[in-house]
N, C-alpha and C positions, 0 to 999 in steps of 0.2 A: 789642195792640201789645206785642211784647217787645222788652225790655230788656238790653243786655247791660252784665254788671258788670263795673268794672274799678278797678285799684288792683295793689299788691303780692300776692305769694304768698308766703306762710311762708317759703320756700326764697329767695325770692331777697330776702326780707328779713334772711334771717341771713346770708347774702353781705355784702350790704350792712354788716351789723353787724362780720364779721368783716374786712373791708378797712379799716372806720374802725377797729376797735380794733388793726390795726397800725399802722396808722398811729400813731394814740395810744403805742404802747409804742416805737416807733422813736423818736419827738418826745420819749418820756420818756427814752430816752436818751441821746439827740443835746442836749438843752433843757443840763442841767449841765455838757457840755466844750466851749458855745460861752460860756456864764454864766463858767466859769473864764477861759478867752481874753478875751474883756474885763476881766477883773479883773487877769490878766498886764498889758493895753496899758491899764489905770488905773495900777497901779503905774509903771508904766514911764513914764507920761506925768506922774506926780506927781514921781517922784525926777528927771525934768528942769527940772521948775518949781526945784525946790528947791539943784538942780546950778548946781555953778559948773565953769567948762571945765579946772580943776585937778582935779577929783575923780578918786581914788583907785582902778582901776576893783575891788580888793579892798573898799573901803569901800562904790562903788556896789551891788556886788552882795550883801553882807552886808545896806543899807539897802533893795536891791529883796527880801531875801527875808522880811524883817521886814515889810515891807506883805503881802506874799504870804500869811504865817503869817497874819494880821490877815484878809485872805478866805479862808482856808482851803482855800488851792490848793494840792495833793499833786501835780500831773503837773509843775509843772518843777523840774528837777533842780539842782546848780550846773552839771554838764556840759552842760547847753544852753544857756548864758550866755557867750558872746561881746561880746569888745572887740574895736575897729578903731580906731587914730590917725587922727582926720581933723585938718584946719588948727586949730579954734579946740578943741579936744577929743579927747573920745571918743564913738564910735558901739557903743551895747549894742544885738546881737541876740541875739534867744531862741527857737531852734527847736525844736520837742518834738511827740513823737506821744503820742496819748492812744488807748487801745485798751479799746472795753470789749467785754462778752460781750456774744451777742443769744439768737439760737437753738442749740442744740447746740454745732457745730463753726464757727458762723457766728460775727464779731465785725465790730463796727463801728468805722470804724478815722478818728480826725483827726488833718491833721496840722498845727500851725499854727506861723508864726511874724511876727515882729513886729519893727520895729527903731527906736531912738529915739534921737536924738544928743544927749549928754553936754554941752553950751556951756553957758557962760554968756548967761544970754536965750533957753536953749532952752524947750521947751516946746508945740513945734509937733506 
């Protein structure tokens, strides 16, 4: 009776190996500018606990970049900090792209933004 073997081949196991480890190196890319972005929408959700619907929107954003220093978030600027008058306040948005390198001439590109209103009782 024969037998026949079966299993991987060298070849198509380095396949294998070389798909997972982009993957891996994309995910290690990508992992730190969504870890920022939630750290942006933590500030931004903590400085409306802490707002009242008279704040300053100068103050606000000097206080959202002092939590920002605090995670050590370098992609937002002050030019991506927006204010909007609503009824009981102000509405801060923060739109910013984050571009990193990958391969050669290739770059991975995000763009995110976020928005959070300024009231008093805010904090939703």
């Amino acid at each position: 009776m024969k037998y026949k073997q079966s299993g991987m081949t060298l070849t198509s196991f380095l396949m294998v190996l070389a798909v997972v480890g982009f993957a891996l190196y994309v995910g290690m890319k990508l992992f730190p500018m969504y870890q920022e972005f939630y750290a942006v929408k933590s500030a931004m959700k903590s400085l409306a606990t802490e707002s009242t619907g008279d704040m300053d929107p100068a103050r606000a954003t000097e206080s959202l970049f002092k939590r920002l220093d605090m995670n050590y978030s370098e992609s937002v600027k002050r030019d991506n900090v927006k204010f909007e008058r609503i009824d009981a306040g102000w509405r801060m948005n923060v739109n910013y792209e984050v571009r990193r390198k990958l391969i050669g001439n290739l770059d991975i590109v995000g763009n995110f933004s976020n928005s959070q209103d300024l009231t008093s009782g805010s904090g939703n």
